[in-house]
C-alpha positions in Angstrom: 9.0 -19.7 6.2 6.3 -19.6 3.7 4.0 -16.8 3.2 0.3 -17.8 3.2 -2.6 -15.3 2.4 -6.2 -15.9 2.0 -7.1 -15.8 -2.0 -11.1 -14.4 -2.1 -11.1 -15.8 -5.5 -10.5 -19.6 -4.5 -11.9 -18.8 -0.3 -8.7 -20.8 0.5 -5.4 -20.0 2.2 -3.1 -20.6 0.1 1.0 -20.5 -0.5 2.1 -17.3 -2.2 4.9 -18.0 -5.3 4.9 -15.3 -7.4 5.1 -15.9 -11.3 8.8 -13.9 -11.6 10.6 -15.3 -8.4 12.6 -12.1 -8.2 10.2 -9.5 -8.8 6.3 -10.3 -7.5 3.3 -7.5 -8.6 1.1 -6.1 -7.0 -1.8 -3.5 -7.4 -4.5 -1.5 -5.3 -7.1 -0.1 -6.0 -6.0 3.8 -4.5 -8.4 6.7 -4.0 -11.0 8.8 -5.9 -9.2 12.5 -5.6 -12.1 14.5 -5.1 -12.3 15.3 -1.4 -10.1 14.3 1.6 -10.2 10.6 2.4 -11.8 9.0 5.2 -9.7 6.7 7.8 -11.4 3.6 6.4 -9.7 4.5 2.5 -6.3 4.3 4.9 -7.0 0.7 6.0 -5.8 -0.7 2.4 -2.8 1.7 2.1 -1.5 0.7 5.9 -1.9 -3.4 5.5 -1.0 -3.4 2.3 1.9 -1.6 2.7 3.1 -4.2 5.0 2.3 -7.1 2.4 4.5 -4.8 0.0 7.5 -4.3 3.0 7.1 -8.6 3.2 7.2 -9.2 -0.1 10.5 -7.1 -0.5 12.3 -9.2 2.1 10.9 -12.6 0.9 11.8 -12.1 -2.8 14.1 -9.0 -3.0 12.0 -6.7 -5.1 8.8 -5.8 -6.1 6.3 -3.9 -8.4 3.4 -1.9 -6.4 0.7 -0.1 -8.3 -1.4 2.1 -6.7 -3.7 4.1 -9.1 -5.1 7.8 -8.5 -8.7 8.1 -10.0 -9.1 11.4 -11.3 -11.7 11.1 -13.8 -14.9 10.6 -12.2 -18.4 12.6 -11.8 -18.1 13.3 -8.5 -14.8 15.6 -9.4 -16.7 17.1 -12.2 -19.4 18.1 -10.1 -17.1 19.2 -7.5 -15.3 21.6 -10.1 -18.4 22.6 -11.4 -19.5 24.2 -8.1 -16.2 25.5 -7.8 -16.2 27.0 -11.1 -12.6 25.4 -11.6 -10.7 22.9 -14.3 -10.7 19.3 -12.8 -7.7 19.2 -12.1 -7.5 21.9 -9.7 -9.8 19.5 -7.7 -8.1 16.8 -8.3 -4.1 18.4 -7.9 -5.2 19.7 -4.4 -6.7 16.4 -3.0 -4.1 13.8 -4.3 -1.3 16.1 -2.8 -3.3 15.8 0.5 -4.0 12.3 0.1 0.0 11.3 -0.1 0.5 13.9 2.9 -1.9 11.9 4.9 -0.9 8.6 3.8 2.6 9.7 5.1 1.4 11.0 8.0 0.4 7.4 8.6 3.9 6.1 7.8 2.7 4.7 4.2 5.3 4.4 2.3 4.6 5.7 -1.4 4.1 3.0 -3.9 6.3 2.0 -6.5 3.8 3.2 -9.4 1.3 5.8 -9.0 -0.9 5.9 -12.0 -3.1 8.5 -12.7 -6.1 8.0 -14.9 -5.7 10.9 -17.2 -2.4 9.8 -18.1 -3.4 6.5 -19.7 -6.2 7.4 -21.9 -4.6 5.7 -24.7 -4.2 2.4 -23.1 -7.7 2.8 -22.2 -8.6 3.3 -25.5 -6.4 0.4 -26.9 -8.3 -2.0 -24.4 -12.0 -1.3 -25.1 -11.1 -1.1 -29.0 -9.6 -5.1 -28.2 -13.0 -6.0 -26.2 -14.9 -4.7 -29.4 -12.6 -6.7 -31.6 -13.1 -10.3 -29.4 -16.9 -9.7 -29.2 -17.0 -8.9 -25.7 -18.2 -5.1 -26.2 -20.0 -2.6 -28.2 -20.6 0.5 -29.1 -24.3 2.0 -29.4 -25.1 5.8 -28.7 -21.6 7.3 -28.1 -21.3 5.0 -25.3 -19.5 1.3 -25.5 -20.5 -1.2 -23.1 -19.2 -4.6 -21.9 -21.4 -7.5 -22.9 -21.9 -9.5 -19.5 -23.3 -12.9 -21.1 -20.3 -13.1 -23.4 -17.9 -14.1 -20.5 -19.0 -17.3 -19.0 -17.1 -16.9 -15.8 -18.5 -13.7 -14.5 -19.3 -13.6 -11.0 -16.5 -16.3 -10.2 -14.9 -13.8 -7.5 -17.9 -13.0 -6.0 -19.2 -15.8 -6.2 -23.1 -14.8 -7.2 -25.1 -15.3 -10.9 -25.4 -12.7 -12.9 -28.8 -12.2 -12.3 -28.4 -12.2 -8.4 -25.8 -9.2 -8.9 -28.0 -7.6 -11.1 -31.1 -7.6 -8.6 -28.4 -6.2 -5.6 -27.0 -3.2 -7.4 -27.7 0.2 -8.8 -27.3 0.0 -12.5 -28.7 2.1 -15.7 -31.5 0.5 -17.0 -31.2 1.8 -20.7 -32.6 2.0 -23.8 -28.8 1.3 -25.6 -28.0 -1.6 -23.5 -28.3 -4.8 -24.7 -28.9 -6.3 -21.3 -29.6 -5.1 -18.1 -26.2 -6.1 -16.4 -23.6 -4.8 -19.1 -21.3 -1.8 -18.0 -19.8 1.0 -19.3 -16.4 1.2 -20.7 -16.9 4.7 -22.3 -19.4 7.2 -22.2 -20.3 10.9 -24.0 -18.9 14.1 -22.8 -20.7 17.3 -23.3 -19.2 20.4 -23.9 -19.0 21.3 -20.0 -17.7 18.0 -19.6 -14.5 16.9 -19.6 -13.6 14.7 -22.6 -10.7 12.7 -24.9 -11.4 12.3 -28.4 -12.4 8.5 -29.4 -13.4 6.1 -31.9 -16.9 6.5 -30.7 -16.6 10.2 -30.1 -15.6 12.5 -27.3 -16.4 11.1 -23.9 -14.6 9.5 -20.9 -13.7 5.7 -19.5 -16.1 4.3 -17.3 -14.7 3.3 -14.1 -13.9 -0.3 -14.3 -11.6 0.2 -17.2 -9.4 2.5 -15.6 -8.2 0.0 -13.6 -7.8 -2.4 -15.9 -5.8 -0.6 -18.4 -3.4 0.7 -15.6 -2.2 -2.7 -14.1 -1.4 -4.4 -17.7 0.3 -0.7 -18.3 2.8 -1.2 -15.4 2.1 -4.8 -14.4 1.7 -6.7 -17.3 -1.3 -8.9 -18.6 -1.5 -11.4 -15.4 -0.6 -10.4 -12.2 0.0 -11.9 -8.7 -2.0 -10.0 -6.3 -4.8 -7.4 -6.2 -6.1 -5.6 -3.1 -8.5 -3.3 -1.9 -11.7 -3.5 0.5 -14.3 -6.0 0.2 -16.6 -3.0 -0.4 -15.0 -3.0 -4.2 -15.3 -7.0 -4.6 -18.4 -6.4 -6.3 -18.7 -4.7 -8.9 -15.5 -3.1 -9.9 -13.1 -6.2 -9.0 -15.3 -8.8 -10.8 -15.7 -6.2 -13.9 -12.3 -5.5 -13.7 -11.9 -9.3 -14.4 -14.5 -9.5 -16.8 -12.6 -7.2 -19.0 -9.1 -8.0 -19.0 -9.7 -11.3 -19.1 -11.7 -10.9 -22.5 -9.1 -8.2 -23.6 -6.5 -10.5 -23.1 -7.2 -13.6 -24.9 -8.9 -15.2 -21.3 -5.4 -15.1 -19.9 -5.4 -14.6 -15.7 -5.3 -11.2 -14.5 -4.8 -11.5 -10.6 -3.6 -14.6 -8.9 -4.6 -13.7 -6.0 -7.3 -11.6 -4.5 -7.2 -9.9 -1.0 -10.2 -7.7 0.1 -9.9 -5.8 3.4 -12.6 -5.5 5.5 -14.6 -2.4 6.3 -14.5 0.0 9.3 -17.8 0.6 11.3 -18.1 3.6 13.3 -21.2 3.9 15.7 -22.7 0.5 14.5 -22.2 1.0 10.5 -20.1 0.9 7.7 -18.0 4.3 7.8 -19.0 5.8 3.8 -19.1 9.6 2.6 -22.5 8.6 1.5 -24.0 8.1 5.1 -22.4 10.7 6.7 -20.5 9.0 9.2 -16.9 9.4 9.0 -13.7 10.8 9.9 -11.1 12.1 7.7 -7.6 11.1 8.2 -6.7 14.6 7.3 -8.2 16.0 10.3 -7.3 13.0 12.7 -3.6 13.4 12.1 -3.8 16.7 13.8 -6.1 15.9 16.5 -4.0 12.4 17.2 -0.7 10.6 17.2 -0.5 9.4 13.3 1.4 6.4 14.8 -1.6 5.6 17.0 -4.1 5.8 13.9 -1.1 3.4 12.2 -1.8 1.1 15.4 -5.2 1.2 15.7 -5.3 0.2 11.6 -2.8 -2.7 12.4 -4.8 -3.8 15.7 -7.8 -6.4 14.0 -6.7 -8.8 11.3 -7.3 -7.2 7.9 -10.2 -9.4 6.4 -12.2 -8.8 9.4 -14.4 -5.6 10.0 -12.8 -2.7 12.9 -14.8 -1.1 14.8 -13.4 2.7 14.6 -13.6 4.8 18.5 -12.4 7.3 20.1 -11.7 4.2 22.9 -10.0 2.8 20.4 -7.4 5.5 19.4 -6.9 5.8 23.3 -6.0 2.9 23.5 -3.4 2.7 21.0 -1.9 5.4 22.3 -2.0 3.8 26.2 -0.2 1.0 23.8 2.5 3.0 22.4 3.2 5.2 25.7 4.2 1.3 27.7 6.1 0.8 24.3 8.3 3.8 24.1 8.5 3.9 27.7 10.5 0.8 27.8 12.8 1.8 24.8 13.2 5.1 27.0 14.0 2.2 29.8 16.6 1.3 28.1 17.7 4.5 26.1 21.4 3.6 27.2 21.4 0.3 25.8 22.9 -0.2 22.3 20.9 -2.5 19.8 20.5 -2.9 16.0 17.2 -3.8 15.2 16.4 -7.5 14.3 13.1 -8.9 12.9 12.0 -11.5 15.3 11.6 -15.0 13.6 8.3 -15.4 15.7 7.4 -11.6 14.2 7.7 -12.7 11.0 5.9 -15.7 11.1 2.9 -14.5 12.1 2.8 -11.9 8.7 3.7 -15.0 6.6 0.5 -16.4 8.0 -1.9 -14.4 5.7 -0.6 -10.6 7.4 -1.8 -11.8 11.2 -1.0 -8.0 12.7 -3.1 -8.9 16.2 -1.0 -11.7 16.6 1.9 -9.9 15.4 1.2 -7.0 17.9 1.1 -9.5 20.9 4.2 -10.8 19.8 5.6 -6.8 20.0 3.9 -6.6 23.7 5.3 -9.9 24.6 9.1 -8.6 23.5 8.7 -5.6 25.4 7.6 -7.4 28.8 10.4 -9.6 28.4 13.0 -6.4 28.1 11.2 -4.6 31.1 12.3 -7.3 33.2 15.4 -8.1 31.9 18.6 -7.2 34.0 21.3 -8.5 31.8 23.0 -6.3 29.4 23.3 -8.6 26.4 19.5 -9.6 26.8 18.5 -6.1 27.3 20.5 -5.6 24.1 19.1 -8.4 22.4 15.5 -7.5 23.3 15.4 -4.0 22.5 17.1 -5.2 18.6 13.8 -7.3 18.4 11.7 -4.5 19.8 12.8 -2.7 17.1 13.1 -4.8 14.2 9.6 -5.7 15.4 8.1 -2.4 15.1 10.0 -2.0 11.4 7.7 -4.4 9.9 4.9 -2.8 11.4 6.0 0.8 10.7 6.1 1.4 14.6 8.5 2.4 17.1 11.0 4.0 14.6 10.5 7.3 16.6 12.9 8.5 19.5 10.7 8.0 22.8 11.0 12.0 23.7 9.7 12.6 20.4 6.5 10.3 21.2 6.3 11.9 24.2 6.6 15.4 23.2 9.3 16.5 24.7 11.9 16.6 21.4 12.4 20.4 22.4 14.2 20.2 25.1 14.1 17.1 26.0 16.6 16.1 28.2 16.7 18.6 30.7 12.8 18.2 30.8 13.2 14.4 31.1 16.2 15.1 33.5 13.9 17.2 35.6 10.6 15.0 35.3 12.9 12.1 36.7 14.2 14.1 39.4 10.7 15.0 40.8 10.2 10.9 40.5 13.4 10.2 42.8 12.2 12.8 45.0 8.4 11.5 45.4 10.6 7.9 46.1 12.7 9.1 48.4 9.4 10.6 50.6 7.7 7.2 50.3 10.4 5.5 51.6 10.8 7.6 54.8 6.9 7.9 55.1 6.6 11.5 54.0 3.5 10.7 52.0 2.3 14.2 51.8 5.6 15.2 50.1 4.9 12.0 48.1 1.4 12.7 47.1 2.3 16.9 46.4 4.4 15.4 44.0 2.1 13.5 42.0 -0.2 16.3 41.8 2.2 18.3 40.2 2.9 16.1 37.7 -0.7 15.3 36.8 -1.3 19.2 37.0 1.8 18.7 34.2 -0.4 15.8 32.3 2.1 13.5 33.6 0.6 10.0 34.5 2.6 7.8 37.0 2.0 4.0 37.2 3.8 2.0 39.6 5.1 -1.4 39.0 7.1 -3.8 40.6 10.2 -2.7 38.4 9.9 1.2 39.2 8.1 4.1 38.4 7.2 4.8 34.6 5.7 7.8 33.7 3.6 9.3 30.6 2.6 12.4 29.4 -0.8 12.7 28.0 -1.8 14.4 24.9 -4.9 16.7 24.4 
């Protein structure tokens, strides 16, 4: 099997070597710690932590990069109302950020790099940008000169002067053109600040990035991720400068943008008001339902973010663990289905991957032989591995771990008893029954292989 993913910088699907055919490198672009994140910032972390799972498998290791910004002016003014050192800020939100991302069954990165940490390699790089002629220093700030580079704009694929005329930049008086971007600016005294050639002051955002991935990545690497919401203009700056920093060498093979969440008709953003945080959806829902709900549209395309939508995820997952509780009795190691597979190696397709998942577990409902049963429930399994699902025992989905067999035991019972009435025609045995279990927020759906039941959450 090859793996295939969709390269924003050449619009092409494309066949993924990497450069080291033992070790590929990846980086994405991770959080700003200064509040808790919304469940849009989780889409990268959950589909790209299945490209990192892949990669492992295809090529036996890997190096992940996922940076923590924590030097920005929305901390400092969150500190500043607080009347606390950044880092307070910025200690209590990336500790809730990796809580939330594990809530979601993200698996920590390799490399977690914070910004503060690499001030000298930030330093090193702007001091090379001066040196080549791409940047320059004027007012205590030093800025990256946008007409030196003759390929800017190749990822997004707009002129300079059409990026300049769709976005927010400072028009002033130190720039030499409109367009060029900060790589360091002044810190006043309430400001956080590193000493510099050019004086105290802080990296610009673009930079951060920059230095971080040649840090721990080296000069060119194979992939870079994050939403399509960044393509423009930290991605194409963050080309801009290590490509000039770096004597025009490559810095990502490979591009992958992931598409935005809407929630009631647009984009989710902190800035419109409009979004939910993951760190209060894992306690109103099952995480592994958020997970599934992440996984359920392919990654480049735009997911539209409901309260329908969690339902249905977890309406998904109660038919899923309902038939591993089927066949609870049945031994099986898990096994990554070859069809599974394929359908990641074809540029991370989770929908189809999902209706391959459904498909196994229809196929094991009606299976009556033990080895097939066996057999299918491996590949139920080792399906839900890739996709961070289904790793769970089915009574603790269900929410009966405490216990749980003498609850399931008795749940069952009341089943075989509401059967037994049917068949002799006692239906008002049969539908007392039914009440009681919905009264017990347990749903019953009858299909032609038996009774399977649920318990609802909320």
């Amino acid at each position: 099997m090859t793996l295939r993913l969709h390269n924003n910088l050449t619009r092409q699907l494309e066949p993924f070597t990497p450069l080291d055919p033992a070790c590929p490198t990846l980086y994405v672009c991770g959080p700003t710690v200064y509040n808790y994140v919304h469940i849009g910032n989780a889409r990268g972390p959950v589909v790209f932590g299945v490209l990192a799972d892949l990669l492992r498998r295809r090529f036996g290791a890997l190096r992940y990069a996922r940076n923590i910004t924590d030097v920005d002016d929305k901390i400092n003014t969150a500190a500043r109302e607080q009347g606390v050192p950044i880092s307070t800020i910025t200690d209590r939100f990336a500790a809730a950020y990796r809580e939330d991302m594990a809530a979601l069954g993200v698996v920590p990165p390799d490399i977690e790099p914070e910004v503060t940490a690499h001030m000298p390699q930030i330093i090193t790089m702007i001091e090379q940008l001066i040196a080549n002629g791409h940047a320059y220093a004027a007012e205590g700030h030093v800025l990256f000169a946008v007409a030196s580079f003759e390929s800017y704009g190749k990822l997004s694929r707009r002129d300079p002067d059409e990026m300049l005329a769709g976005a927010r930049v400072d028009v002033a008086p130190y720039k030499r053109d409109p367009g060029d971007f900060v790589l360091w600016k002044p810190s006043s005294d309430d400001l956080p600040g590193w000493e510099s050639p050019w004086g105290r002051g802080r990296p610009g955002w673009h930079i951060e990035c920059s230095a971080m991935a040649a840090a721990h990545l080296g000069e060119t690497i194979d992939i870079h991720a994050g939403g399509v919401d960044l393509q423009f203009p930290h991605h194409e700056n963050e080309i801009a400068q290590s490509e000039c920093a770096h004597g025009g060498k490559i810095f990502a093979r490979f591009w992958l943008h992931n598409g935005m969440l809407n929630f009631g008709g647009a984009k989710m953003s902190k800035s419109l008001g409009n979004i939910e945080r993951v760190h209060d959806l894992v306690r109103q829902h099952p995480p592994e339902a958020l997970r599934l709900a992440l996984l359920s549209a392919h990654y480049r395309q735009p997911l539209d973010w409901s309260d329908g939508l969690i339902e249905q995820s977890v309406r998904t997952l109660d038919r899923l663990y309902g038939t591993l509780r089927e066949l609870a009795s049945v031994e099986a190691t898990a096994v990554i289905p070859a069809t599974v597979e394929a359908t990641l190696d074809d540029d991370l397709n989770t929908p189809q991957a999902l209706a391959e998942v459904a498909r196994i577990a229809a196929d094991a409902r009606r299976a009556t032989d033990p080895a097939e049963q066996a057999r299918l429930k491996g590949e139920l399994l080792g399906a839900g591995l890739v996709l961070g699902l289904l790793q769970a025992d089915p009574a603790q989905w269900f929410g009966t771990a405490a216990g749980a067999d003498g609850d399931d035991a008795r749940i069952q019972a009341l089943i075989d008893e509401r059967a037994a009435a049917k068949k002799a025609r006692d239906f008002a045995r049969s539908d007392a029954i039914r009440d009681q279990l919905a009264a017990e927020g347990i749903t019953l759906d009858d299909t032609p292989q038996g009774v399977r039941w649920s318990r609802k959450r909320g």
